[in-house]
C-alpha positions, 0 to 999 in steps of 0.5 A: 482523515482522507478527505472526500473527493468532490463528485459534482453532479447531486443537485438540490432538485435531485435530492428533493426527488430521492426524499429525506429518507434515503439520506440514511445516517446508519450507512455512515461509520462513526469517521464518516459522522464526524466528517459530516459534522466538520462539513455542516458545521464549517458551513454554519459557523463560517469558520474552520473547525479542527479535528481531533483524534479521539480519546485523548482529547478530553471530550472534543471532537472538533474545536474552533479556537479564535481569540479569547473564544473556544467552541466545542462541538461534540459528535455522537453517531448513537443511532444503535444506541438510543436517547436515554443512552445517549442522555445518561453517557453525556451527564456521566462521561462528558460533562465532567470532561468540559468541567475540568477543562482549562480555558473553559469553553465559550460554547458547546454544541451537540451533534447526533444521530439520536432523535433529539424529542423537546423534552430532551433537548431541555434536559441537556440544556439544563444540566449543561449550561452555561457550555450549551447556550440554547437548545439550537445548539442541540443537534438531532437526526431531524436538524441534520436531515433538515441541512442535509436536504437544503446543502447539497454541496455537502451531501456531495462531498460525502459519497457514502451519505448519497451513494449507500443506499440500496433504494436508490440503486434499487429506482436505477436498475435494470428491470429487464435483468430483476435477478442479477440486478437485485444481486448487483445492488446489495454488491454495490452497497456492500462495496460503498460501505467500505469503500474510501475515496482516492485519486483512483476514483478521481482518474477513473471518473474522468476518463468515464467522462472524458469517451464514456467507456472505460476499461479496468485493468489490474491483479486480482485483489486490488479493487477492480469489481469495486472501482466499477461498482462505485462509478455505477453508483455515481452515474445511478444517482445522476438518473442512469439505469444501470445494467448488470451484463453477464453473458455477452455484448447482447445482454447490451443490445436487449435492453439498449433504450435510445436516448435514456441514461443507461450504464452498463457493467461488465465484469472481468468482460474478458473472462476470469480465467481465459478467453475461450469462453467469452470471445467466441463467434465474432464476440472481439467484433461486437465488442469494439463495435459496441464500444464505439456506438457507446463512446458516441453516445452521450446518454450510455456509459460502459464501465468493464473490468479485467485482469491485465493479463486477460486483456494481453492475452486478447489482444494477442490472440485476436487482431481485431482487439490490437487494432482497436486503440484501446489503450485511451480507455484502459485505466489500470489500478496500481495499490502502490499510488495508495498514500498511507491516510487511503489505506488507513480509511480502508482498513478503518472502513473494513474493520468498522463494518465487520462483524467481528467483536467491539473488543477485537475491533478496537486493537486496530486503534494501537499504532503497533498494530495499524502501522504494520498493516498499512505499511505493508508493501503488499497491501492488498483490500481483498486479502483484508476484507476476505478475512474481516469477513468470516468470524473472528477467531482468536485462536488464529492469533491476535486480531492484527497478526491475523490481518499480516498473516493474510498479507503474508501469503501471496499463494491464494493470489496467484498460484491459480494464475501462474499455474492454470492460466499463462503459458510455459513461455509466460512461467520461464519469463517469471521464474528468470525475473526472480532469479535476477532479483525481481528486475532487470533492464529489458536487455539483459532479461532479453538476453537470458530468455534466449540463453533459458529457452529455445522459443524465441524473442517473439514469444517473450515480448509476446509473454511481456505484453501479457503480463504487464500491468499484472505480474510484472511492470514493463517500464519503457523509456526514451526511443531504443526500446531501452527499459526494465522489468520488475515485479509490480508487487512484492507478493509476486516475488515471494510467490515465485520464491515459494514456488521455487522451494516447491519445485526444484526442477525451477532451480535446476533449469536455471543453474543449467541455463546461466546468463548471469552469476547474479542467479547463483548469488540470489539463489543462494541467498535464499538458501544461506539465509538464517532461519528466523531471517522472515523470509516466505521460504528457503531454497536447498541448494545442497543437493544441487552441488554439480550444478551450482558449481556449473552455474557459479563457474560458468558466469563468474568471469562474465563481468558484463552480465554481473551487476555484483562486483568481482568483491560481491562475486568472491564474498559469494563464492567463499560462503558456496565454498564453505558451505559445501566444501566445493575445491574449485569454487574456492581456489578461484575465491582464494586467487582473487583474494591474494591479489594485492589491494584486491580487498581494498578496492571493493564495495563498502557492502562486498568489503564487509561481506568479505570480512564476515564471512572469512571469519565465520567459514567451516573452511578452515583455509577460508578462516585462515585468510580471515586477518589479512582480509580484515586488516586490509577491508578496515583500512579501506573502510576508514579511510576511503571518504575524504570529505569532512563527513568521512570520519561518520562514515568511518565511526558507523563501519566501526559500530557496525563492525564492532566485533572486529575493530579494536576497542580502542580504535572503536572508541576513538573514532567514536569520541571524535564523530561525537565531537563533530556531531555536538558541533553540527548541532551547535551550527545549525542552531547558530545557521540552520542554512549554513549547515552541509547536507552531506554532513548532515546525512552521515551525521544524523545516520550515524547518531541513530546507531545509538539506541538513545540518541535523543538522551545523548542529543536533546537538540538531534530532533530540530535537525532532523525534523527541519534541516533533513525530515526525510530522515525520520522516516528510518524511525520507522518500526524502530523502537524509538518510535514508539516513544514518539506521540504517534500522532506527530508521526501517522498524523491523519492516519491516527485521527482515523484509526484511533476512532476505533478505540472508542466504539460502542 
């Protein structure tokens, strides 16, 4: 499981001022108990245990295995629960578990958040001896309490031990704001409680640290409100008050105590939605003034928070915000730097403390559930906790179909965004973005800004600055101002796709407004595209004809704007053709195509394209040129790689292409690329260093095309997991995969998620 990041700053004398009390155990989700247990018990054995995913382990939680010992410690978070529970589950459930293991255990130790009484310790000793040694192996909520006050070291490690509690919070407030303060520190709790700890954290704190403001940028949904809320916890324990500011920069000043720990929070400083309605009456200059007393000042902290387009748009619209450097103190939160184990720890966090039923809970314990999720390339926490947080429902579908349904759909995040809060300058910079496939190099989309709109290059790098770090991700590189632009998440890209398929106005005044024929190609893969193809939505281009055919024939011939090959741009043009049985769209296509060892030149992808869709057109002339365009894309195909890997290559095209490729052909090529796989595997084992990574990689690409590969290749999986382990990753969501121990491939991210399995 994700481990927690190391906050240095509880000390012993600031625990024994806090009391044992407001170590409160029942904030602790099952995961975060046993960490606990790992942490105290490292300490008091001075050994590393191991932790073991549960359910399968047999009764093992964590596990110290030395020579010629075995020690077994048992975690049991059974606050809810109770002792005579507690007692009776232990006699019924685990101790048959430690009777039927082999080798027997030297010693067994007992964790819990029960009150353990005298009484019942000896009872357990008794019915689990020789396992147990002696009642001090037979922990309760008192003996952990106990190590807990005198190990502040490992109360630190684990944030939510110290920082989940609204009495703490409650000692740090603001008096002066009681109302909003009240509300502001069951939002803190109920954000700690879900919260997992990640390098987001550990970034944010030391720029806090580093000048004492700190400016949270970042779309909406990816934590923003909860960073803030987690450093305000932080800085509560260490003796700040904290201070919940709501109206303006004077809610600062009214309650200001020189030389006292303060910490002030902000939230969306700049306003949700616009500008107007915070920085009024010279609020940008009591703002950056503000900012600079308190980046002076080591007894204050000002954590704010707002979206990055907000703070383009303030930036822009007042000089006085430009010239402030706020850049030093701008941290923006990006979910892509979120590793698998994070999400895993957030999902696990969400799931755990929501109120829906045991039962539904515990489907998140299956990897054909889990995976999907934390795989998701728009992972998003607010659409998760959003739906965890109203009742369950299972006529919405299964609990995890529930969760990437609301993955899925993009619209809540953004339709009020682009609709009430940019510019028309901001909306034509997106809406080309996506008919350019989502990214394009700085010049290009420069250069067909000025071809689609009349307002000028000022106003798109004005636009650029505003969605940055939002919508979209500038990337700058070297000194020329060279770079590219690209969605900063897949949901923005299916967003625009959707609001395309609503708003045939956004289709036409691209194709009347070309700078590339990779507009007309993207579009109209989003209409040609197959129904069940998973795509958000579908654009209909059919009634459009006149201007598809004006957009097509305009940019076709531009070879410098097209990042598709002349091959690519005919493939495309045949499936236009075909579909609407558009004449000059096809004369030009058919021209190129008779052009000798046009075909033959192509791109793998164009030639295959190339010959897929001569076979399948309505057009019965298009069809015609299907056998001639086969026979010359084939032998492009097979013989195009001339190094000792060309006959995997060739074998793959001819799998992958099987309909078209004679069955003898097919199987000769198949028969030799066996052979040489065989020898490949011989030769690793013989001399894994010896081996050509280039073989390798076509090799192994070319063995997973075969459903049973492991069956064909026991010895295939030694290659791939130690001469190339980035290939297993195409495993994923295969149906191999499954057949793998899903704790080999999700390592932590199982031992976490599985926790859910066994929930009371």
């Amino acid at each position: 499981m994700a481990t927690a990041y190391d906050l240095p700053y509880v000390t012993r004398g600031a625990l024994e001022v806090l009391g044992m009390d407001l170590l409160d155990l029942r904030k602790l989700s099952d995961l975060d108990f046993e960490s606990l247990c790992k942490d105290m018990y490292d300490r008091l054995l001075g050994v590393r245990l191991e932790i073991f995913a549960s359910g399968p382990d047999g009764g093992i939680d964590l596990r110290y295995l030395g020579p010629n010992q075995q020690i077994i410690i048992q975690c049991k978070h059974w606050m809810k629960s109770g002792r005579a529970k507690l007692i009776r589950h232990l006699f019924d459930s685990e101790l048959p578990k430690l009777d039927r293991m082999h080798p027997k255990p030297i010693r067994y130790i007992l964790a819990t958040t029960v009150e353990m009484t005298p009484a019942a310790k000896e009872k357990i000793l008794d019915g689990f001896r020789p396992y147990i040694q002696s009642v001090e192996d037979i922990y309760g909520i008192a003996e952990i309490t106990s190590f807990l006050q005198n190990n502040p070291e490992v109360v630190r490690k684990n944030m939510r031990l110290w920082l989940n509690d609204a009495t703490i919070l409650g000692a740090m407030i603001s008096k002066n704001v009681i109302q909003r303060s009240l509300h502001l520190a069951e939002d803190i709790k109920d954000a700690l409680r879900t919260y997992a700890p990640s390098v987001v954290l550990q970034k944010a704190m030391s720029l806090v640290e580093k000048n004492h403001v700190v400016l949270v940028s970042g779309p909406p949904g990816v934590g923003k409100t909860t960073l803030a809320q987690v450093l305000c916890a932080h800085y509560a324990d260490r003796g700040f008050e904290v201070v919940e500011v709501s109206e303006n920069v004077e809610d600062v000043y009214r309650v200001w105590h020189e030389g006292e720990p303060q910490i002030f929070l902000y939230d969306d400083f700049l306003g949700q939605t616009s500008l107007d309605d915070k920085l009024h009456k010279n609020e940008d200059s009591r703002l950056l003034s503000l900012i600079r007393r308190i980046r002076k000042d080591p007894t204050k902290r000002f954590v704010c928070t707002t979206r990055g387009y907000v703070l383009q748009q303030a930036r822009q619209r007042y000089e006085r915000m430009d010239r402030g450097d706020l850049d030093p103190l701008t941290f923006s939160i990006n979910i892509d730097i979120l590793g698998r184990e994070e999400r895993a720890q957030m999902l696990y966090n969400h799931v755990y403390w929501s109120e829906w039923p045991t039962s539904a809970k515990r489907e998140f314990a299956r990897p054909e559930v889990y995976r999907p999720i934390i795989r998701h390339e728009s992972f998003n926490p607010r659409a998760i906790a959003d739906l965890l947080s109203v009742p369950f429902d299972r006529d919405l579908g299964e609990p995890g179909d529930q969760v990437i349904a609301a993955l899925n759909d993009p619209m809540g995040l953004w339709r009020h965004l682009f609709d009430h809060q940019l510019k028309d300058s901001d909306r034509e910079v997106l809406c080309l973005l996506f008919s350019l496939g989502g990214k394009a190099t700085l010049s290009a989309l420069s250069k067909a800004y000025l071809k689609f709109s009349d307002r000028g290059l000022s106003n798109f790098k004005a636009s650029l600055k505003v969605l940055d770090g939002t919508l979209v991700l500038v990337r700058l590189f070297g000194d020329g101002g060279k770079g590219y632009i690209e969605f900063s998440n897949p949901s923005v890209n299916d967003f625009m796709l959707m609001k395309f398929s609503e708003e045939h106005d956004l289709i036409v005044k691209v194709l009347r407004n070309p700078y590339s024929f990779d507009q007309v190609a993207l579009l109209w893969s989003y209409c040609d595209a197959p129904r069940d193809a998973g795509s958000p939505a579908r654009l209909n281009l059919l009634p459009l004809q006149d201007e598809v055919v004006r957009a097509a024939m305009e940019t076709v011939e531009r070879d410098g704007t097209a990042t598709l090959s002349r091959a690519g741009r005919v493939a495309i043009c045949l499936a236009i053709a075909g579909a609407m049985n558009v004449p000059r769209i096809e004369d030009w296509a058919v021209e190129k195509l008779q052009q000798p060892g046009f075909v033959y030149r192509g791109r793998d992808s164009d030639v295959i394209s190339l010959i897929r869709t001569t076979h399948g057109s309505p057009n019965q002339r298009i069809r015609k040129l299907h056998d001639p365009v086969r026979l010359e894309g084939l032998t492009s195909l097979f013989n195009r790689y001339r190094g000792d890997f060309g006959l995997f290559v060739a074998a793959s095209h001819a799998m992958d292409m099987a309909e078209f490729v004679d069955a003898k052909i097919r199987e000769d090529l198949c028969q030799k690329a066996d052979e040489m796989f065989e020898d490949l595997l011989d030769q690793h084992f013989r001399d894994p260093d010896d081996v050509d990574p280039d073989l390798a990689s076509h090799g192994i690409q070319y063995a997973l095309r075969y459903g049973d590969w492991e069956q064909r290749w026991p010895n295939a999986s030694f290659l791939m997991a130690d001469w190339f382990p980035e290939e297993m990753v195409d495993l994923e969501g295969s149906e191999e995969e499954f057949d793998v121990d899903p704790e080999y491939i999700d390592g932590e991210v199982y031992l976490t998620m599985n926790s859910l399995r066994f929930l009371e």
